[in-house]
C-alpha positions, 0 to 999 in steps of 0.5 A, spaced: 520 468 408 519 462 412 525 466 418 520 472 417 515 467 420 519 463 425 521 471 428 515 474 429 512 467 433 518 468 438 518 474 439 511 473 440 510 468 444 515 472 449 511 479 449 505 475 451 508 473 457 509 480 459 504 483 457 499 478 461 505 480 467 503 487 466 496 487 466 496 484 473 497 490 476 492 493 478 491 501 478 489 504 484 488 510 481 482 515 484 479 518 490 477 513 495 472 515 501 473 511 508 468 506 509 468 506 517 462 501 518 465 496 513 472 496 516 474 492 522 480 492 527 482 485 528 485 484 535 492 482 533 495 486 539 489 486 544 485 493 544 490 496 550 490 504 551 496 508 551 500 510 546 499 503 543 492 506 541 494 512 539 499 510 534 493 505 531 490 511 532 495 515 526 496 508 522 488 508 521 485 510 515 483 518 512 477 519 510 479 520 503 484 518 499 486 521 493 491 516 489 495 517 482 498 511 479 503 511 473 507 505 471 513 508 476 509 510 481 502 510 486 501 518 489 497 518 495 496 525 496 498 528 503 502 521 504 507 520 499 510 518 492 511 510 492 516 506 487 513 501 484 520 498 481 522 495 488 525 501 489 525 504 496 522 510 497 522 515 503 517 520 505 518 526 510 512 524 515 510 531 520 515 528 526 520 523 522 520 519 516 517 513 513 521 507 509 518 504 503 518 498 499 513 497 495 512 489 490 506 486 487 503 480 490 499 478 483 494 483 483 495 486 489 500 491 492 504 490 497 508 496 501 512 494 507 514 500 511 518 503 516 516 508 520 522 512 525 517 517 528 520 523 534 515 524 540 514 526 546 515 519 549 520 517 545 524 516 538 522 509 536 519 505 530 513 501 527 513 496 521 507 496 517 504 491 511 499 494 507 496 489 502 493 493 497 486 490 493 480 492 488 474 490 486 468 492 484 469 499 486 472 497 493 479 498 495 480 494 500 488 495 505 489 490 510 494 493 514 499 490 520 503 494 524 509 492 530 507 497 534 512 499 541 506 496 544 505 490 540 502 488 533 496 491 531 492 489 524 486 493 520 482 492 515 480 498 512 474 499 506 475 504 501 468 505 496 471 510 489 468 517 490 463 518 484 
């Protein structure tokens, strides 16, 4: 009897650990309507035009996000399907492909990117952090970009559609 006890005390004092572990992850699950007024643009590379400002343009937000979140994978809908287990994951984009892996960061989600586009002026690569975050009904997703015209920085602002 007294094993029985000292078994189940180990085997708990393992499970909490993990169960706190796993209750860390947030679930970015719904439909996520883009709130241009409280996002901003950080100056990391300077406003400059050109195709510089164009890639920002295509990296800035949608006007609505439509996520599904498993325990394996975040879906965003019209983007593509990221591995939540450190996996990379490869999205068709329309004129190339995008490179992902995706990490946890407490509660926030992290999903680091390599973007190899074909274009007009060029094939070439942009690297993008998204640090994803929630909070009381609010996604927020700071985004850092290395641009072929230098680095780029938003914050984008996300309320949850009711």
């Amino acid at each position: 009897m007294m094993k029985r006890a000292v078994v189940l005390l180990v085997a708990l004092a393992l499970a909490l650990p993990a169960a706190g572990w796993a209750q860390g992850k947030t679930n970015f699950s719904g439909t996520w309507v883009f709130s241009p007024a409280k996002s901003e643009r950080a100056a990391a590379g300077g406003a400059g035009g050109g195709r510089g400002a164009a890639v920002t343009a295509a990296l800035a937000a949608v006007s609505t996000l439509y996520v599904k979140q498993t325990e394996a994978e975040l879906t965003i809908e019209n983007e593509g399907t990221y591995r939540l287990d450190g996996r990379e994951s490869i999205n068709r984009l329309q004129n190339g492909q995008s490179t992902t892996k995706a990490s946890w960061d407490g509660a926030k989600l992290v999903l680091a990117s390599t973007q190899s586009l074909s274009t007009a002026v060029g094939k070439f690569d942009i690297q993008t952090k998204d640090l994803w975050s929630l909070a009381a009904g609010v996604l927020t997703i700071e985004r850092t970009a290395d641009t072929p015209e230098g680095p780029r920085a938003r914050k984008l602002i996300y309320t949850l559609f009711k």
